[in-house]
N, CA, C and O atoms as a GROMACS GRO file, in nm:
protein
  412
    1UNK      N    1   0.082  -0.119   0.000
    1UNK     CA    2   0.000   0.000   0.000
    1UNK      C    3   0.087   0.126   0.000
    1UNK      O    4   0.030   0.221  -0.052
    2UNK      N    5   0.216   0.152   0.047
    2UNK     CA    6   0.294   0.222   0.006
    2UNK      C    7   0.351   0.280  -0.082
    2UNK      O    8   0.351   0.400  -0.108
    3UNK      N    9   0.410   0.182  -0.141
    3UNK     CA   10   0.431   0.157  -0.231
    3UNK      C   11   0.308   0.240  -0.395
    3UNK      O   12   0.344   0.312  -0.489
    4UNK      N   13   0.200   0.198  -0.368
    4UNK     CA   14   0.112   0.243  -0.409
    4UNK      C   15   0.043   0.396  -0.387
    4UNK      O   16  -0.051   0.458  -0.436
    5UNK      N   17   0.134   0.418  -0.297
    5UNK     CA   18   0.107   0.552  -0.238
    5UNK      C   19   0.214   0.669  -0.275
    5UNK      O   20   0.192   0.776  -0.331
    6UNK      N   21   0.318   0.623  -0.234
    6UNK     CA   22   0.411   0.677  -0.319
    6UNK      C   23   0.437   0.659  -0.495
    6UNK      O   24   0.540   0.684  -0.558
    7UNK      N   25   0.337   0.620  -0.531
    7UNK     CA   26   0.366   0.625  -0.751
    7UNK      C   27   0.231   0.707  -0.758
    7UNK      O   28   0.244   0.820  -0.806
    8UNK      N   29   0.105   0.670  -0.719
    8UNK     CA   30   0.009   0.745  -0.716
    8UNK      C   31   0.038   0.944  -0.652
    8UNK      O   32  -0.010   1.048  -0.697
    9UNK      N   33   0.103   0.928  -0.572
    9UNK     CA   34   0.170   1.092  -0.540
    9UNK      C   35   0.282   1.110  -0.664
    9UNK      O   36   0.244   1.191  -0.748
   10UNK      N   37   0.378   1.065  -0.686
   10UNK     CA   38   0.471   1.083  -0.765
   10UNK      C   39   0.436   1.131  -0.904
   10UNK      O   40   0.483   1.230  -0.960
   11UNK      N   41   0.314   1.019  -0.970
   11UNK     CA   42   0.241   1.068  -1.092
   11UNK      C   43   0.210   1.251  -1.119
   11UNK      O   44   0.234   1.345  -1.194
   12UNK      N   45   0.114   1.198  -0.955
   12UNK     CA   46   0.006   1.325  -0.980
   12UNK      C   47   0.163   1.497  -0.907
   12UNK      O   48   0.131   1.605  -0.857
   13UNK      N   49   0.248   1.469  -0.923
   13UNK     CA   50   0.348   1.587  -0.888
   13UNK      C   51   0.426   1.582  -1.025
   13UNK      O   52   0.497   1.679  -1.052
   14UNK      N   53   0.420   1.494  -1.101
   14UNK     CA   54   0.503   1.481  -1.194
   14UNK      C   55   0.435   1.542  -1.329
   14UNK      O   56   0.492   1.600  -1.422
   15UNK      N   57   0.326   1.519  -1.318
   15UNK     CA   58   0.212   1.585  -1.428
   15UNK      C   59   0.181   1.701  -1.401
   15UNK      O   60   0.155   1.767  -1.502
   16UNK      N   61   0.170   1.779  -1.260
   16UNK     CA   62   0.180   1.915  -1.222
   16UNK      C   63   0.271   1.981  -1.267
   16UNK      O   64   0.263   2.089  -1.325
   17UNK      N   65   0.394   1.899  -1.235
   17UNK     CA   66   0.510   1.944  -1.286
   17UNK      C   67   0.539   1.983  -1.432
   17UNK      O   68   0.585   2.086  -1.482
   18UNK      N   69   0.489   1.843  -1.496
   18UNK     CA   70   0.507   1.924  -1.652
   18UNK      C   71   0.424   2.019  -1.701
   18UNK      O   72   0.450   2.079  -1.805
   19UNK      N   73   0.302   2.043  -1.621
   19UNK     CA   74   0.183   2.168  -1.677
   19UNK      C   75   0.283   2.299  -1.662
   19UNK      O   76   0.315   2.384  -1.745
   20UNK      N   77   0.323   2.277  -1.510
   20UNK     CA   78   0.386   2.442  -1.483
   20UNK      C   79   0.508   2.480  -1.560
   20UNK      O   80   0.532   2.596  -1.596
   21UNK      N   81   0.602   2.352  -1.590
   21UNK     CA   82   0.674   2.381  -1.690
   21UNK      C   83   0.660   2.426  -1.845
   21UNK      O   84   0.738   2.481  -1.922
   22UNK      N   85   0.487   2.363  -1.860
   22UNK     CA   86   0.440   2.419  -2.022
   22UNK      C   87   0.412   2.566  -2.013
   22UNK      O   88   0.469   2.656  -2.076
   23UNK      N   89   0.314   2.578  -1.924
   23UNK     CA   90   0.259   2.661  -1.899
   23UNK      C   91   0.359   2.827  -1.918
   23UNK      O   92   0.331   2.936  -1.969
   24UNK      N   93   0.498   2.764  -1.840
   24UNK     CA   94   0.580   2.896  -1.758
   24UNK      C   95   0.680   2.906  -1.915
   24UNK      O   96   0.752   3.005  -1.921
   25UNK      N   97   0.683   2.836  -2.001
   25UNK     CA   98   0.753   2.849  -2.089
   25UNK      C   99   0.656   2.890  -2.230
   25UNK      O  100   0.687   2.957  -2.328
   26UNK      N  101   0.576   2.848  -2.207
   26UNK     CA  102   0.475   2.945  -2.303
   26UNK      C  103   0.466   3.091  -2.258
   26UNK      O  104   0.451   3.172  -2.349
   27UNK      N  105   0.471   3.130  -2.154
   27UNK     CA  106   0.502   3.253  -2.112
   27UNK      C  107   0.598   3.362  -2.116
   27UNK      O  108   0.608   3.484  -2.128
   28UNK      N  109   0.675   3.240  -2.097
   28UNK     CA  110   0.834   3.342  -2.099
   28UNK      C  111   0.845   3.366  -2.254
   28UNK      O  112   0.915   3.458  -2.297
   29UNK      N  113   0.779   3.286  -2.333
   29UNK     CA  114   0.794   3.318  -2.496
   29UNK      C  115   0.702   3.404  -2.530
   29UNK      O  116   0.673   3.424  -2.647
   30UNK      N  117   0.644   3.466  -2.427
   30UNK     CA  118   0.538   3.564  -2.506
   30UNK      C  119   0.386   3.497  -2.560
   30UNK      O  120   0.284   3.565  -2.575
   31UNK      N  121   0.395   3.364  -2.582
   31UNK     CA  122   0.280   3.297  -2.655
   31UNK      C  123   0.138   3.314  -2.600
   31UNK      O  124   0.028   3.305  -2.656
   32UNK      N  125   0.182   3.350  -2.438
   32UNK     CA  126   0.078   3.344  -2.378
   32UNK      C  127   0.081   3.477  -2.268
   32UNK      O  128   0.180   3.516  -2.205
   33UNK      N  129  -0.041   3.528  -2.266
   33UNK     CA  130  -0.035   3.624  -2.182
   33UNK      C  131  -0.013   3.570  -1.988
   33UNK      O  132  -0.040   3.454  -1.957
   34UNK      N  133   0.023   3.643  -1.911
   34UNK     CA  134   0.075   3.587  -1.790
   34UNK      C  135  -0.100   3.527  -1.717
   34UNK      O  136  -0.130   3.415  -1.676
   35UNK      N  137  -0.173   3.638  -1.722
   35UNK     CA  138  -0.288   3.599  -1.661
   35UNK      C  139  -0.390   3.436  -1.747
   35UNK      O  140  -0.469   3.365  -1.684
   36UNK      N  141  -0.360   3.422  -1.866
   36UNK     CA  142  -0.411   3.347  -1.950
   36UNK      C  143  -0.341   3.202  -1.896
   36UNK      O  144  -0.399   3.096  -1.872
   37UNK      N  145  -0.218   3.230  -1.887
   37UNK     CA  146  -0.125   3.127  -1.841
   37UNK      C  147  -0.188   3.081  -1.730
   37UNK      O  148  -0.249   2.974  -1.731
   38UNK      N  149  -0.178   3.166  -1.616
   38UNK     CA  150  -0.230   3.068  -1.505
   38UNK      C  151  -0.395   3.047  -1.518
   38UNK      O  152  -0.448   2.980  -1.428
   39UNK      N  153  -0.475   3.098  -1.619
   39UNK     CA  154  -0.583   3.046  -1.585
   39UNK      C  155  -0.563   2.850  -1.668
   39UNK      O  156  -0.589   2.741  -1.617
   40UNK      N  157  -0.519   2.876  -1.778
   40UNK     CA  158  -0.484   2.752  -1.831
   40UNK      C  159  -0.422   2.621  -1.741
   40UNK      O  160  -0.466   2.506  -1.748
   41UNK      N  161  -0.296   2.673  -1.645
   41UNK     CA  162  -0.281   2.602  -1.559
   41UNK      C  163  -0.374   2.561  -1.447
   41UNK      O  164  -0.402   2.443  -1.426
   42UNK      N  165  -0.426   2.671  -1.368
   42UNK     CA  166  -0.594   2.649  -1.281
   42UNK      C  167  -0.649   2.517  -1.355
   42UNK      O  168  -0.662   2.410  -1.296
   43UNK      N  169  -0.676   2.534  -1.482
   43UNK     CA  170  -0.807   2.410  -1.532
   43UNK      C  171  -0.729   2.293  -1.547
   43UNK      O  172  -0.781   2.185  -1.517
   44UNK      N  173  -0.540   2.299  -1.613
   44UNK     CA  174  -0.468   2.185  -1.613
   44UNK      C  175  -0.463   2.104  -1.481
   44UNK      O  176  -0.432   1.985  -1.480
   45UNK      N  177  -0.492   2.171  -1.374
   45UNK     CA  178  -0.412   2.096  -1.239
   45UNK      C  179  -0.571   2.052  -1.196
   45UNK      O  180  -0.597   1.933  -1.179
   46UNK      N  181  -0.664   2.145  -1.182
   46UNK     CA  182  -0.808   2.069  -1.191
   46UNK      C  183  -0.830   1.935  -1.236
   46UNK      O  184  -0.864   1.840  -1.165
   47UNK      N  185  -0.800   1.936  -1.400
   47UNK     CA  186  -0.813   1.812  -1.444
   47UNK      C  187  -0.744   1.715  -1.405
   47UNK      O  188  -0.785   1.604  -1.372
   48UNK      N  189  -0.637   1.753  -1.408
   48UNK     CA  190  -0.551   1.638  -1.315
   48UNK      C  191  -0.573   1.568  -1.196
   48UNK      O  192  -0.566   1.448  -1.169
   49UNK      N  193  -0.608   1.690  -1.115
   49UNK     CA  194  -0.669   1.625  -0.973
   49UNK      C  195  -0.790   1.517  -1.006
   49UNK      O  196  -0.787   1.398  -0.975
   50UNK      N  197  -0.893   1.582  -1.072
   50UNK     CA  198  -0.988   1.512  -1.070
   50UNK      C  199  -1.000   1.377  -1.179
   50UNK      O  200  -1.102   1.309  -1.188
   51UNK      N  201  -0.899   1.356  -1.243
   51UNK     CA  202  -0.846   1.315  -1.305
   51UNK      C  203  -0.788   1.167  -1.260
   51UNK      O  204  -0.845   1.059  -1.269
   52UNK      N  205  -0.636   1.200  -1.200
   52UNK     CA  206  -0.571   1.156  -1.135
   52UNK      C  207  -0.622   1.060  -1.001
   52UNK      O  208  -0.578   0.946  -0.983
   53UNK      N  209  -0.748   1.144  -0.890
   53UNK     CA  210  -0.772   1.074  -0.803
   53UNK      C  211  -0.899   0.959  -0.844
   53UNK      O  212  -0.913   0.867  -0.764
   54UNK      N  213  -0.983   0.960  -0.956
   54UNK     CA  214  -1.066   0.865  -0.987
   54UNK      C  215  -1.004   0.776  -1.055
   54UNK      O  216  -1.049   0.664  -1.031
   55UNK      N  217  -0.911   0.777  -1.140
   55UNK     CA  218  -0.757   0.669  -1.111
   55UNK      C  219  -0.692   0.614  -1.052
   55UNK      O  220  -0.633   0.512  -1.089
   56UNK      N  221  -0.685   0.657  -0.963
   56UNK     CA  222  -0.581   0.602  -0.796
   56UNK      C  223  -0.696   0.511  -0.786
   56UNK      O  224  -0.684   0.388  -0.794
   57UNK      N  225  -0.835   0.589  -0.766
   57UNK     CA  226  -0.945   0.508  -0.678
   57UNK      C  227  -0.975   0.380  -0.791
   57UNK      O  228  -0.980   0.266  -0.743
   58UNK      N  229  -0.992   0.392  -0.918
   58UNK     CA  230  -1.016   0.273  -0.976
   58UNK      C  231  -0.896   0.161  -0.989
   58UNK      O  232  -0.914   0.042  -1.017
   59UNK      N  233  -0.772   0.223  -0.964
   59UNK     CA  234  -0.652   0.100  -0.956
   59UNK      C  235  -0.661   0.044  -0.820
   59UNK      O  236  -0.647  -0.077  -0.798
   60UNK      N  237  -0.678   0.106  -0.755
   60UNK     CA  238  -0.672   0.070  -0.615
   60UNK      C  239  -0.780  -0.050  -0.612
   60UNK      O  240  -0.741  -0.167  -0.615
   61UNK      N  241  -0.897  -0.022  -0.607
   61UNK     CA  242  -0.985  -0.110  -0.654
   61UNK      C  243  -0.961  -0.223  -0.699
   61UNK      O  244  -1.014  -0.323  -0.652
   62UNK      N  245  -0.880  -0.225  -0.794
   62UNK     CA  246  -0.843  -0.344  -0.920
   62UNK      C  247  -0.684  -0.410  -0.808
   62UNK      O  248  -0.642  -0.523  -0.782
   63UNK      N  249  -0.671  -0.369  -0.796
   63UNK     CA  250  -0.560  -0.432  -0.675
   63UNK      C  251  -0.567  -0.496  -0.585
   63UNK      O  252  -0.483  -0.579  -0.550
   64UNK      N  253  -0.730  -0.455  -0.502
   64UNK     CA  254  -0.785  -0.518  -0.404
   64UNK      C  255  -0.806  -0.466  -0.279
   64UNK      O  256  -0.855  -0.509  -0.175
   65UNK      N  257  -0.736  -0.318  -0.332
   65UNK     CA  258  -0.766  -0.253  -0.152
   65UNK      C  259  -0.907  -0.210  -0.136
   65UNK      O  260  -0.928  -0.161  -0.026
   66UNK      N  261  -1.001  -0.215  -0.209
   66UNK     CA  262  -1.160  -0.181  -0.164
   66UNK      C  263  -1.218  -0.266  -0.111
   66UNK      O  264  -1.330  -0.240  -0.069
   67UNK      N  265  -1.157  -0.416  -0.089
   67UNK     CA  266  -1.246  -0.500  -0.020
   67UNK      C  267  -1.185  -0.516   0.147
   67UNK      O  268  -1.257  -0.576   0.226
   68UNK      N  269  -1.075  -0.471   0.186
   68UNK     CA  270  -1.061  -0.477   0.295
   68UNK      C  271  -1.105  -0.363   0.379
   68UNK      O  272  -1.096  -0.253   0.326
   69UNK      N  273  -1.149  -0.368   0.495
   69UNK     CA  274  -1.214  -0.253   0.546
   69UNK      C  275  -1.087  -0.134   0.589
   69UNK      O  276  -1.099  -0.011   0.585
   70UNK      N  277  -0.993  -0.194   0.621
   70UNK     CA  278  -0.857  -0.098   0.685
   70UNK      C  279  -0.807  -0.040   0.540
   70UNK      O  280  -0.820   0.078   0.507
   71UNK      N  281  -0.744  -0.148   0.454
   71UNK     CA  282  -0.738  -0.052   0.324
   71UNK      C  283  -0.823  -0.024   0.204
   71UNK      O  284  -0.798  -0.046   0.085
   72UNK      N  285  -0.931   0.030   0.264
   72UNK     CA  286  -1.002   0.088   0.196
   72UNK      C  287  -1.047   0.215   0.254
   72UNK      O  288  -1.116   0.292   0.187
   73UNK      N  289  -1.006   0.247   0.400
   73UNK     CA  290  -0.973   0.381   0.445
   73UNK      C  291  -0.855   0.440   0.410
   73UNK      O  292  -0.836   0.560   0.388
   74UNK      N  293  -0.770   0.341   0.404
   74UNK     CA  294  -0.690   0.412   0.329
   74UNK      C  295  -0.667   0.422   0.186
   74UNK      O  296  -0.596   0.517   0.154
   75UNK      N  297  -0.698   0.367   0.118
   75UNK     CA  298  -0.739   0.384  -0.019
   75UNK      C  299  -0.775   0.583  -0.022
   75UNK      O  300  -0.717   0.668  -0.090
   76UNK      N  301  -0.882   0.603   0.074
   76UNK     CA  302  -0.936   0.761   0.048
   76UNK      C  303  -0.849   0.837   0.143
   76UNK      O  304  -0.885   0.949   0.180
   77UNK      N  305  -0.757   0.792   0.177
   77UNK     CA  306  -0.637   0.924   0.212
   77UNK      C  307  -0.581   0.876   0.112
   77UNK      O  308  -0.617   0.976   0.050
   78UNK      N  309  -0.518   0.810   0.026
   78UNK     CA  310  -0.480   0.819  -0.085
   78UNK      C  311  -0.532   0.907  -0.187
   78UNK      O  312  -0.468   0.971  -0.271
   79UNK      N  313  -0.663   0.901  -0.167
   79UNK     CA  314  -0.761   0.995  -0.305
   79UNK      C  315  -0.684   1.147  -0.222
   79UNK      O  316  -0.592   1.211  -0.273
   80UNK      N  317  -0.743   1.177  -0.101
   80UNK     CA  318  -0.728   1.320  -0.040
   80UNK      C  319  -0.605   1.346  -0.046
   80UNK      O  320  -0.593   1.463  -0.083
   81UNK      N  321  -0.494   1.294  -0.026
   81UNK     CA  322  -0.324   1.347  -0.028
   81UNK      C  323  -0.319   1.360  -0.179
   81UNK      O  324  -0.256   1.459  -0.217
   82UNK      N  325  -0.351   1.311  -0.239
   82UNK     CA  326  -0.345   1.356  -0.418
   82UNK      C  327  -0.395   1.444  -0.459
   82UNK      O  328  -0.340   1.517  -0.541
   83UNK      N  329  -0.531   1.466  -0.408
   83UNK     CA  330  -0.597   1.647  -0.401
   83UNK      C  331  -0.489   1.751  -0.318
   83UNK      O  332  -0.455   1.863  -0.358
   84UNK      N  333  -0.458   1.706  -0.233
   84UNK     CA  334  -0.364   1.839  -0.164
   84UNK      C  335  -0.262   1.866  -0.252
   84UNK      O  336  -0.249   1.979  -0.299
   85UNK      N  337  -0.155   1.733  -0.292
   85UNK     CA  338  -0.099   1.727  -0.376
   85UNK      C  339  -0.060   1.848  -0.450
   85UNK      O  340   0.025   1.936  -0.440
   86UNK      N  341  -0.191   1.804  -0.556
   86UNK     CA  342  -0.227   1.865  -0.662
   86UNK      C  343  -0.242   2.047  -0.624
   86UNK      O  344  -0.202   2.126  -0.710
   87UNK      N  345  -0.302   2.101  -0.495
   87UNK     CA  346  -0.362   2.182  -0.462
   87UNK      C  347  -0.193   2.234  -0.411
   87UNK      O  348  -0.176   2.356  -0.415
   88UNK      N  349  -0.115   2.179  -0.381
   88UNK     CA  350   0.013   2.280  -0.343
   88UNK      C  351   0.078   2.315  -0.480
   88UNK      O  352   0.121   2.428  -0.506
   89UNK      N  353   0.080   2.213  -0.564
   89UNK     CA  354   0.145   2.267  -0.743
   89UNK      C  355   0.064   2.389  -0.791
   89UNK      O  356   0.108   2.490  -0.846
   90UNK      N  357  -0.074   2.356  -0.755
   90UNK     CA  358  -0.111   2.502  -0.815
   90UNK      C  359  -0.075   2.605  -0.739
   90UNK      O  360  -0.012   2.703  -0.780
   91UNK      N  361  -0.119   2.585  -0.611
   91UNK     CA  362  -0.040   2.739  -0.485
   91UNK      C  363   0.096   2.780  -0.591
   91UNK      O  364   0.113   2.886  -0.652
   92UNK      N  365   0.158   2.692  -0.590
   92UNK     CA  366   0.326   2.698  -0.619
   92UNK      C  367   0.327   2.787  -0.748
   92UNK      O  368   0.375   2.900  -0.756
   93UNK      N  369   0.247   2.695  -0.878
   93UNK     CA  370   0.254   2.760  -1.017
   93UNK      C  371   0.211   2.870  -0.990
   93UNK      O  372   0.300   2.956  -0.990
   94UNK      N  373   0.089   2.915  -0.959
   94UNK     CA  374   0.050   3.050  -0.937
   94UNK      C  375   0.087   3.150  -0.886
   94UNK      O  376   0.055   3.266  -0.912
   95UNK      N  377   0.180   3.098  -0.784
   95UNK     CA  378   0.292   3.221  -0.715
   95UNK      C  379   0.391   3.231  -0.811
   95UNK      O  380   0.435   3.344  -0.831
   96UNK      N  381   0.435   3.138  -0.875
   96UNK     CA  382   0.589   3.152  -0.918
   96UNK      C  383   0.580   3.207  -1.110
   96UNK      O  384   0.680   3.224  -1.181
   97UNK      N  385   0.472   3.221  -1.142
   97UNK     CA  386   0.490   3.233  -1.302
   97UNK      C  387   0.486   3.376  -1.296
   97UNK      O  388   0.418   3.452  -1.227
   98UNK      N  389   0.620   3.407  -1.426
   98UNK     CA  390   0.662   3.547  -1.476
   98UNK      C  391   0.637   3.594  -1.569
   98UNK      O  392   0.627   3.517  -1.665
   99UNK      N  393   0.614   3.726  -1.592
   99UNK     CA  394   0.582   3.731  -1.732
   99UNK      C  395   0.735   3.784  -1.804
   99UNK      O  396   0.828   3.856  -1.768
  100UNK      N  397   0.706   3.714  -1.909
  100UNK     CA  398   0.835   3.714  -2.025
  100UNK      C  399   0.878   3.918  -2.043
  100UNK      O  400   0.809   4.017  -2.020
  101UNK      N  401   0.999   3.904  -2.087
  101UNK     CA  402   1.066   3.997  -2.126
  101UNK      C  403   1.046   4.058  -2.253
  101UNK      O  404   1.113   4.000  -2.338
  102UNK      N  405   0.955   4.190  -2.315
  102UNK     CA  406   0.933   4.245  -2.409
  102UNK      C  407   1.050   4.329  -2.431
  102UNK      O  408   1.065   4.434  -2.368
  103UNK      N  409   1.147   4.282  -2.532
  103UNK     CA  410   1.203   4.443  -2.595
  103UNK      C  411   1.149   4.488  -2.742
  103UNK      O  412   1.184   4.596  -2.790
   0.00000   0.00000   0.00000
């Protein structure tokens, strides 16, 4: 269950990760306006979350942790630490994106 806990977090930081990296480099190129950027990211990390945790919950499932009563409480701190997850990448992207350099 660890194990499973740690790839299910890892995914869902790793896919955050590449949004804020699309996102912050479409920016710095001008392609995208700064405010446009993070709204694009807002709906990327959304989807992901919601995304991501009805995934966890259907592998998990398929694994076998929904039939035991202990891990299947934990199964849904698995779902909820993947929402927070998800919910500190956006804090993060949204503080940290710049807008690109016009000369």
């Amino acid at each position: 269950m660890i194990l499973y806990f740690i790839i299910t977090l890892a995914c869902t930081m790793g896919l955050c990760f590449g949004a804020y990296r699309f996102f912050g480099q479409q920016i710095l190129s001008l392609n995208l306006k700064l405010d446009d950027g993070r709204g694009y990211y807002l709906v990327c990390v959304l989807l992901i979350t919601f995304f991501g945790s009805a995934l966890s919950y259907y592998v998990g499932g398929l694994l076998g942790y929904a039939q035991n009563a202990a891990q299947h409480d934990s199964l849904g701190v698995v779902i909820m630490l993947n929402a927070v997850v998800a919910l500190a990448a956006l804090t993060y992207g949204l503080m940290h994106f710049k807008e690109g350099e016009r000369y």
